[in-house]
TIFI-647226 format. One line per 8 residues: number of its first residue (from 1); their letters; for each residue x, y, z of N, C-alpha, C, O, CB. Coordinates in steps of 0.1 Angstrom, whole numbers. Glycine has a CB too. Example, Ala and Ser with C-alpha at 12.3 -4.5 7.8 and 13.67 -1.06 7.14 Angstrom:
1) as) 132 -57 78 123 -45 78 132 -33 78 142 -33 85 113 -45 90 ~ 128 -22 71 137 -11 71 129 0 79 134 11 80 141 -6 57;
# end
This chain:
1) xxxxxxxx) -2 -116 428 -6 -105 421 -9 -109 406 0 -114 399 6 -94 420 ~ -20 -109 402 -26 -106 386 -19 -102 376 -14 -91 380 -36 -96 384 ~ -16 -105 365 -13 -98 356 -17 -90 348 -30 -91 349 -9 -103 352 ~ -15 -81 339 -25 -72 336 -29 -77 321 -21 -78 311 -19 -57 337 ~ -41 -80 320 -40 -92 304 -53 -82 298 -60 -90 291 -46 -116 305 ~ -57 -72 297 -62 -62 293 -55 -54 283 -47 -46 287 -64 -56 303 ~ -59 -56 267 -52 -49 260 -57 -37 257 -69 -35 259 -49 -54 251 ~ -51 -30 253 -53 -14 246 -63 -16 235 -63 -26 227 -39 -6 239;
9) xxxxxxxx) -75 -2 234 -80 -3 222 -70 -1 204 -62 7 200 -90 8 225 ~ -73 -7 201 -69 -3 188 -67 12 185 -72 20 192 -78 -8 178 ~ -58 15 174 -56 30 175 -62 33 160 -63 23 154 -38 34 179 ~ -65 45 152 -70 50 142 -60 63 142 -62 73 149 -86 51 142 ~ -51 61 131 -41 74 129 -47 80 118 -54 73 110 -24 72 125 ~ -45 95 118 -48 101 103 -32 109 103 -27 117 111 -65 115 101 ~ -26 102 87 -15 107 86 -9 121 73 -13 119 62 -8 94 85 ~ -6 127 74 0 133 63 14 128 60 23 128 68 1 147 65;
17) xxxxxxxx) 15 122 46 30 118 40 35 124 27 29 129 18 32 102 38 ~ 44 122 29 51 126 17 64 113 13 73 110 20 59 142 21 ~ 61 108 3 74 96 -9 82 101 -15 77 106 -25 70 88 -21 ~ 90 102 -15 102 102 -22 111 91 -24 114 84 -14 109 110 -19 ~ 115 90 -34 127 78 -39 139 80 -32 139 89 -23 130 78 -55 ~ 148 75 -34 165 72 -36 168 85 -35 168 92 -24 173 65 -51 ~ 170 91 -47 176 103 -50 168 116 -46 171 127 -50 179 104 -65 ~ 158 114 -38 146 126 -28 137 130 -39 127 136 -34 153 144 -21;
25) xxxxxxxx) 136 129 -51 123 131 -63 109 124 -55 107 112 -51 128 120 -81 ~ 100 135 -53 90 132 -52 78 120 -61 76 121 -73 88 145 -51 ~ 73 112 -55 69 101 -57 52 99 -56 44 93 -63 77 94 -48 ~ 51 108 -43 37 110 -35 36 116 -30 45 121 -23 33 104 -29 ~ 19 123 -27 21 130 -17 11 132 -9 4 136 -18 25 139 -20 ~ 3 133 1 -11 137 9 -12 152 5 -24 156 3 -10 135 27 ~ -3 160 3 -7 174 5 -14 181 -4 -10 182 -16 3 181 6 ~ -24 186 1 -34 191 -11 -47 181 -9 -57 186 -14 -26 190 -27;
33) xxxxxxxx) -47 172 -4 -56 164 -4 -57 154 9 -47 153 16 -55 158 -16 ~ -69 145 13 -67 143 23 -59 133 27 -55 123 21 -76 143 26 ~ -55 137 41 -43 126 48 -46 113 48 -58 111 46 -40 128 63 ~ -36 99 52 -42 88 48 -44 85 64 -36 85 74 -34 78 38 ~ -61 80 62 -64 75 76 -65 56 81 -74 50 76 -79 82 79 ~ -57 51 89 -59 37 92 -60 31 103 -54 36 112 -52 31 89 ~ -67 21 105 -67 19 118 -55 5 120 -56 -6 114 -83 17 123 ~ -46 9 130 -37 -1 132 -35 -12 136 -36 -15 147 -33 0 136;
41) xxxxxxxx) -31 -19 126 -24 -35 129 -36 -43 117 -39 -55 118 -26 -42 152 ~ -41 -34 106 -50 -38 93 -39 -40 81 -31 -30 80 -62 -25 89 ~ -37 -49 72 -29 -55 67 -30 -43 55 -20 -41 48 -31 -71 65 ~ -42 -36 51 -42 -23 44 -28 -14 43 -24 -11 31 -54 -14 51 ~ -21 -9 55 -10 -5 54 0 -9 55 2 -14 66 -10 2 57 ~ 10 -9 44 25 -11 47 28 -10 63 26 -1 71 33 0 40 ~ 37 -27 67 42 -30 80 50 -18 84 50 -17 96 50 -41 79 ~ 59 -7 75 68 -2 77 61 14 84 66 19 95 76 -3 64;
49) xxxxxxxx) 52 19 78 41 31 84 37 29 96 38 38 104 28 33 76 ~ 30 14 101 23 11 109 34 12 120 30 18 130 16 0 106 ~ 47 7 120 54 2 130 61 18 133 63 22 145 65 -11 125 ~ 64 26 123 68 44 129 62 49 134 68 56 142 69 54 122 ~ 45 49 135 36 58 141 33 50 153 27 55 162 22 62 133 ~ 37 37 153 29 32 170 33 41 179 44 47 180 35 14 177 ~ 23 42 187 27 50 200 33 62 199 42 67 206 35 43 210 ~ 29 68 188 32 83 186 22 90 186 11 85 183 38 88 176;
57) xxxxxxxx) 25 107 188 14 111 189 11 124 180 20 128 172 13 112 202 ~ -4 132 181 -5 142 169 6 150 174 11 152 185 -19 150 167 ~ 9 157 157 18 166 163 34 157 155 42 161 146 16 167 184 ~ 35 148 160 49 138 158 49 143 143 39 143 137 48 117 160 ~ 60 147 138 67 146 128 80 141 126 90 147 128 67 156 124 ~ 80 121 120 92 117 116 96 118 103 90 125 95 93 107 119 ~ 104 111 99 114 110 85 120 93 87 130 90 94 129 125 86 ~ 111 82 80 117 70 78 118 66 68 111 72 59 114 61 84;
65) xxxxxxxx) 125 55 67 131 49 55 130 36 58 138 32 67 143 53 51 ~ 119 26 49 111 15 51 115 7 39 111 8 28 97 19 52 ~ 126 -6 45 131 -13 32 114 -24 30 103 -24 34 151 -24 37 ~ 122 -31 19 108 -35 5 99 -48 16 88 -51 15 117 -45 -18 ~ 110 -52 23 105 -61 31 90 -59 40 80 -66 42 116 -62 38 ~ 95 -45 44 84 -39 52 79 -28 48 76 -19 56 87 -36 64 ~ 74 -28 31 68 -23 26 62 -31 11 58 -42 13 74 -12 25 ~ 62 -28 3 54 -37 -7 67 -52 -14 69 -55 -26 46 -24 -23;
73) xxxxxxxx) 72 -55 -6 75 -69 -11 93 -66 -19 97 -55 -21 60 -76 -25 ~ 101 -79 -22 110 -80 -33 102 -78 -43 90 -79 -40 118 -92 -34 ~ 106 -76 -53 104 -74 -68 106 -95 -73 116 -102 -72 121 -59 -75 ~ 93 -97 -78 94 -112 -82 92 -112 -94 82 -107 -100 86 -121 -75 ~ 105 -118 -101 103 -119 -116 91 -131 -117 87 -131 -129 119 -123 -125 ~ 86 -139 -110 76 -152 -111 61 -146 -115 51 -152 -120 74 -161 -96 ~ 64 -134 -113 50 -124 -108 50 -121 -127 39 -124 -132 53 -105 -92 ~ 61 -116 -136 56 -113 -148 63 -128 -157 73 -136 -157 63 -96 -154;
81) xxxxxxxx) 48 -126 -166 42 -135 -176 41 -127 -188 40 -115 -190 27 -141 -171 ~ 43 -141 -199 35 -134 -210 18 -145 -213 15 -157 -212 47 -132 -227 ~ 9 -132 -218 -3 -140 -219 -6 -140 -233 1 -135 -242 -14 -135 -210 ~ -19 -146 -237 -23 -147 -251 -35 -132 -247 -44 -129 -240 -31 -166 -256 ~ -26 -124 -263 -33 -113 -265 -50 -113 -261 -56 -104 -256 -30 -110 -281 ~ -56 -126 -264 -69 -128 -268 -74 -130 -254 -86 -132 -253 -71 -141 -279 ~ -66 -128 -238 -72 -124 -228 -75 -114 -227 -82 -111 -217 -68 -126 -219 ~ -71 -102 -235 -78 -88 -234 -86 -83 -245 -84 -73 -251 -68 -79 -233;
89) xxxxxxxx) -96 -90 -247 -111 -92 -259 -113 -79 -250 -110 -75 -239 -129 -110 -259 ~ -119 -74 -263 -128 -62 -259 -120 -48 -259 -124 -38 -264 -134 -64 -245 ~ -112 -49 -254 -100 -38 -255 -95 -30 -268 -89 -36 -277 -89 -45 -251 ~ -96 -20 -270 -101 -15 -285 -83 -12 -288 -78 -14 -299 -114 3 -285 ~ -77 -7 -277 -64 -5 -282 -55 -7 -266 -57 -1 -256 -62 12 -289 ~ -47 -17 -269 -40 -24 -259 -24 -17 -257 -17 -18 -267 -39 -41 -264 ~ -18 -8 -245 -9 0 -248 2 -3 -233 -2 -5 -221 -16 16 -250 ~ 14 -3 -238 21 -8 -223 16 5 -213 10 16 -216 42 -10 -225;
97) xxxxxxxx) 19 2 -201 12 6 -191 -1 9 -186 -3 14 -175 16 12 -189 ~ -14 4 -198 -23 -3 -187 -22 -12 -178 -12 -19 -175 -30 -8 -191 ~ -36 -10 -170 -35 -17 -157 -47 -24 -156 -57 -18 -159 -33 -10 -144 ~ -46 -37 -152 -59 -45 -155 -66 -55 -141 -58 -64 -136 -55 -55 -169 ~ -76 -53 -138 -79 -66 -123 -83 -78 -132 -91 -78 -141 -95 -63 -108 ~ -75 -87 -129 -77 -101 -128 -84 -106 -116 -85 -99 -105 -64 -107 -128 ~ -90 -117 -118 -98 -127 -109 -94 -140 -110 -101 -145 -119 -113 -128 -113 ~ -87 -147 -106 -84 -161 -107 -89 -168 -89 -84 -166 -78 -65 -161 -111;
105) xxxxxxxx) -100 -175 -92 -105 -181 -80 -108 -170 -70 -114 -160 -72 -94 -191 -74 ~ -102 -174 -54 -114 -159 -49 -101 -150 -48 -100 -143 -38 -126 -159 -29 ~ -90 -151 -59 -79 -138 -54 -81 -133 -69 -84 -139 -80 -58 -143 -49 ~ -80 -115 -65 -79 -104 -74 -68 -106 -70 -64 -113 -60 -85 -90 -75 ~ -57 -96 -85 -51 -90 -85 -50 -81 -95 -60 -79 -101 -44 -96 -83 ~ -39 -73 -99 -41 -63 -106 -26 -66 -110 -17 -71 -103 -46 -49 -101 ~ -26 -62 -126 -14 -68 -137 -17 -54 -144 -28 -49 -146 -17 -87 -148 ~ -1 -49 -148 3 -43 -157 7 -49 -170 11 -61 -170 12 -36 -153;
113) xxxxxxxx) 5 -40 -181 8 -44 -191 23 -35 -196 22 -23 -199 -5 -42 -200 ~ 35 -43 -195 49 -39 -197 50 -41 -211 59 -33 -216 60 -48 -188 ~ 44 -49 -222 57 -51 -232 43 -58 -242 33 -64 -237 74 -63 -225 ~ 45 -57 -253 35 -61 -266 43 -68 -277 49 -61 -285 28 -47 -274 ~ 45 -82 -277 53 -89 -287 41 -99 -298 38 -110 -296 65 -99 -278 ~ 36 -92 -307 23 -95 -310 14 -99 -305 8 -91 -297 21 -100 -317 ~ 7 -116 -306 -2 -119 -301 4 -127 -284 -1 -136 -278 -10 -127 -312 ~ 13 -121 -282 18 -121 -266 20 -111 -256 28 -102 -260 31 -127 -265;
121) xxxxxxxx) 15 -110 -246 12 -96 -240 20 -101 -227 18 -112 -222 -6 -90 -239 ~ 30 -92 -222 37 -94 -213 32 -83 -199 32 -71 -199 52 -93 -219 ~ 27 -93 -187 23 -82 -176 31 -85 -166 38 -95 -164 7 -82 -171 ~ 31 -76 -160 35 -75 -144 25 -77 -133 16 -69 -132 41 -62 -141 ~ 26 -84 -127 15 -86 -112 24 -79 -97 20 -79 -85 12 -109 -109 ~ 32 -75 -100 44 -69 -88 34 -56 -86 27 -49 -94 64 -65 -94 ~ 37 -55 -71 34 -41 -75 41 -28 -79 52 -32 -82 30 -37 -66 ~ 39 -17 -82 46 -10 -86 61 -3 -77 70 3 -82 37 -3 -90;
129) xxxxxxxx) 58 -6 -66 66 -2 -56 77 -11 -51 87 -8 -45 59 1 -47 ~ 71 -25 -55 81 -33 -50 94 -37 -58 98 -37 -69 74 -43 -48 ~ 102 -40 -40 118 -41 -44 123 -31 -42 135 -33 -44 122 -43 -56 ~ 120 -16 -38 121 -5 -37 119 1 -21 109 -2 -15 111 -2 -46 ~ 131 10 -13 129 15 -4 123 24 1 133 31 0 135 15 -3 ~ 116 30 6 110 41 7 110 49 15 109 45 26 102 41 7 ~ 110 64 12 113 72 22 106 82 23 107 92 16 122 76 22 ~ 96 80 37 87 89 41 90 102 46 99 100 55 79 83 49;
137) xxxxxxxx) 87 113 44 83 125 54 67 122 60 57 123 52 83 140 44 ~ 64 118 77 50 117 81 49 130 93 58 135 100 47 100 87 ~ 34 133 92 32 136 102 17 135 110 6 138 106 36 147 101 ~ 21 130 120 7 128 128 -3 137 129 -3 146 137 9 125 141 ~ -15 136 120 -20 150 123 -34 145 134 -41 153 140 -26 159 107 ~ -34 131 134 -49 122 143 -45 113 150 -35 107 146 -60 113 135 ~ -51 109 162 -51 96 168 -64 98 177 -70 108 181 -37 93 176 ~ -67 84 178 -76 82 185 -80 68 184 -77 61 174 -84 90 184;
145) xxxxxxxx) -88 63 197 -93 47 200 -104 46 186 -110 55 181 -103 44 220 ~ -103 33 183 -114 31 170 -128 25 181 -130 20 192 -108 14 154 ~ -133 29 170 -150 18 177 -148 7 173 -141 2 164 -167 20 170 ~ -163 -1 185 -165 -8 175 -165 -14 161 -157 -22 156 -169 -7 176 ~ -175 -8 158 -176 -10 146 -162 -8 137 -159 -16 127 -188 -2 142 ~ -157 -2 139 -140 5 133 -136 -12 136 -137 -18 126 -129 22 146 ~ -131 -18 147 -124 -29 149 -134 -43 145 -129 -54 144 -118 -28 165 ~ -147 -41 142 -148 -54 133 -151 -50 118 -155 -60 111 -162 -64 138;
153) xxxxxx) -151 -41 113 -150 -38 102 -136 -35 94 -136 -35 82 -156 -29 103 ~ -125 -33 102 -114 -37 100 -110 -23 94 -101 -25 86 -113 -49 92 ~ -113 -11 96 -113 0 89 -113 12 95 -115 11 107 -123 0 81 ~ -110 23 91 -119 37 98 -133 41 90 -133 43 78 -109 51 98 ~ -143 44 100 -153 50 95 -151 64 97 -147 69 107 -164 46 100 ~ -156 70 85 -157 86 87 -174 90 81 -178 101 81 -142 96 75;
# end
């Protein structure tokens, strides 16, 4: 007898969520605007979203709680620097909590600006979430097989 080596199409969820922190203070939210749509197993969404909705269906309404591991990372102090003021030419007024894309070789990233000690500017490259547990309210409001094009494009098309 054969084995069955035929995999499943890829799946495309459209989710409604809701974040809240630690203490349930709202953080985030879909409501009011549109749900977030992905297609699964795309490095776009947190490991921790992707792995609640597998094989669920519309309609599913859970409640998880997704440590940092399997959502945006530990918190890495390696990640904040201080730079020379004079990388942000042009900038008419430099204020903590801007947010800025960097380009270093073919990786972006994006750096906050935490702290102004004159001509030294201290950023953060963490993301903002990280180190941090998170706790979703989801509900499935979509599913369905992606296309083509959906699975080499790495995305959902709408």
């Amino acid at each position: 007898m054969q084995a069955d080596t035929e995999q499943s199409t890829p799946q495309v969820y459209t989710v409604h969520y809701v974040l809240k922190n630690k203490i349930g203070e709202l953080v985030d939210t879909s409501e009011g605007s549109e749900p977030l749509h992905f297609l699964y197993g795309t490095p776009e969404i947190i490991e921790g979203i992707q792995r609640a909705v597998k094989d669920r269906n519309v309609g599913d309404c859970l409640e998880v709680t997704i440590p940092p591991e399997m959502a945006y990372g530990e918190y890495r102090e390696e990640l904040v620097r201080k730079v020379p003021k004079s990388l942000f030419e042009g900038v008419e007024k430099l204020e903590v909590g801007m947010k800025f894309q960097t380009n270093s070789g073919d990786e972006t990233q994006v750096v906050q600006v935490v702290g102004i000690d004159g001509n030294l500017i201290r950023v953060d490259a963490n993301h903002p979430l990280a180190g941090f547990t998170l706790y979703f309210d989801l509900e499935i409001v979509g599913r369905r097989d992606a296309t083509e094009d959906e699975i080499t494009q790495g995305r959902p098309l709408f």
